[in-house]
C-alpha positions, 0 to 999 in steps of 0.5 A: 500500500502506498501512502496512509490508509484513511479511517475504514480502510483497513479489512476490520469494522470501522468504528469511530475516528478522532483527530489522530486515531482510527478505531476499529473492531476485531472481535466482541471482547477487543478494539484495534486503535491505528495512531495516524500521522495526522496532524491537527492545530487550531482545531483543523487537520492539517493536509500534510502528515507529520512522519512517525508522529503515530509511532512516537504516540504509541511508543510513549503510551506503552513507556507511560503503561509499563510505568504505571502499571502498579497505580490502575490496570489499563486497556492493552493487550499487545503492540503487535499488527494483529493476525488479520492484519499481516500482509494483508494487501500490504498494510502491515508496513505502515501498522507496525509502531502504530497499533495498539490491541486493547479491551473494551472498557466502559469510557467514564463521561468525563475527561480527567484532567490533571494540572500540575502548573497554571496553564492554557484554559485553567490560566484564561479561567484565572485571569477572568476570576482568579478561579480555576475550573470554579474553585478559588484560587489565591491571587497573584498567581502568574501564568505557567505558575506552579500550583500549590499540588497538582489539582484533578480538573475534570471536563466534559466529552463534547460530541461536538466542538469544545469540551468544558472545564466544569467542577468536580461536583459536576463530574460526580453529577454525571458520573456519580460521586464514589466514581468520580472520587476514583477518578481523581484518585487514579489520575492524581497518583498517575500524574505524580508519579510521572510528573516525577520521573519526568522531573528527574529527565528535566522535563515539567508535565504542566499538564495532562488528561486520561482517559479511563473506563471499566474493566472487569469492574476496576478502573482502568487507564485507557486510549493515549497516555502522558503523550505530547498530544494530550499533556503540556510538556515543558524543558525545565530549564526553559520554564520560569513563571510569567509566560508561555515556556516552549513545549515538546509538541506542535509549537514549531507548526503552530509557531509558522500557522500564526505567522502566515496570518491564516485564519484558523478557517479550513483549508489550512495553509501547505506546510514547508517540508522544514517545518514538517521536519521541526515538528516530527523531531520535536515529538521524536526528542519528547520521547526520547527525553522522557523515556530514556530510549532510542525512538529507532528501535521502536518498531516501524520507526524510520530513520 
């Protein structure tokens, strides 16, 4: 196969496709999630993909798995293509690196956000109320400003455009108390203790959000996890209070997409090959930062 398959391309039940991932059905007990190399900013997908950037998303997840296996029980069954798949009309290249397996779980309505430092939506909220996400916070705080402890920040699951920060007592309204309790429980734990890790590597986890669900009635981590995707990550010697720090994601693209003066409207402008390449070697350095391994060695993974 030359080129990406798009979303239901591939010889499996076509599920449901997100900005980056395709998720398809291999049997009634288990799901199959393709990483793409799409690339979104701004709320609009980009016509160019990022290369590898789905690999480097797989592999960080399964570092960040491994790590916190002993905080909650997760959703994987295996990084391999599975059975169906191997050459099968010659998609098995493009898989390798980017699949994972994993259980069917019963997804909470929530978003579990923690936040570890005063930043994008919670700093917007701040500065309009010297609030964050509805509680109170002592005045003066600047932006990308530590918090006193990382704080569970729960929002919706919007079906449509923008979730919304809410309280946790809205989180437990719809997801019930004892639940939602678990939840801040479980994404707390898990954010410290890499939060932690990360800090020993030089690298601030401002931010991040998981997603977690029922398994066989424990609460389990699932679907991407402490990825440049779904976290602020932050070089700790690039970070002071009072400003945005430079981050390990999409800056070099966002950076160019604002000087050009496009209007964040679709169609986006064509991506330079150079800024393409900045962005692919900003994810490929968070892994390797933060993991301690040679991105190469990830299966797939190209030079």
């Amino acid at each position: 196969m030359s080129g990406q398959p798009g979303p239901g391309d591939l010889p499996l039940r076509h599920l449901a496709s997100g900005k980056v991932r395709d998720i398809y059905e291999l049997d009634g007990q288990h799901l199959l999630f393709v990483a793409s190399d799409r690339m979104s900013a701004f709320d609009v997908i980009m016509a160019e993909p990022i290369p590898d950037k789905g690999r480097v998303l797989t592999a960080i997840t399964a570092f960040w798995l491994e790590h916190l296996a002993d905080v909650a029980p997760n959703h994987l069954v295996s990084f391999d293509v599975p059975e169906p798949l191997r050459n099968a009309d010659g998609v098995e290249p493009y898989l390798a690196g980017r699949v994972m397996v994993v259980r069917r779980a019963e997804m909470l309505p929530i978003e579990c956000i923690v936040r570890g430092y005063l930043s994008g939506s919670a700093w917007a909220e701040y500065r309009q109320t010297q609030s964050m996400h509805g509680t109170p916070l002592p005045a003066g705080l600047r932006q990308s400003e530590k918090l006193p402890e990382p704080v569970f920040t729960p929002s919706t699951k919007a079906a449509e455009g923008h979730d919304e920060n809410i309280s946790f007592e809205a989180a437990a309204a719809l997801s019930g108390e004892d639940v939602a309790a678990e939840a801040r429980r479980v994404s707390l734990a898990a954010y410290q203790k890499a939060a932690d890790l990360a800090a020993g590597r030089g690298i601030i986890i401002a931010d991040t959000k998981f997603e977690l669900g029922w398994i066989d009635g424990k609460l389990s981590i699932c679907d991407e996890v402490l990825t440049p995707d779904s976290s602020r990550f932050w070089p700790a010697d690039g970070w002071q209070p009072g400003g945005t720090p430079p981050s390990f994601d999409k800056q070099p693209l966002r950076d160019w997409l604002e000087a050009t003066g496009w209007d964040k409207a679709p169609p986006p402008p064509p991506l330079p090959a150079d800024v393409v390449e900045a962005t692919r070697a900003r994810y490929v350095e968070a892994y390797e930062r933060i993991t301690g391994r040679s991105f190469a060695d990830w299966p797939g993974a190209t030079a």
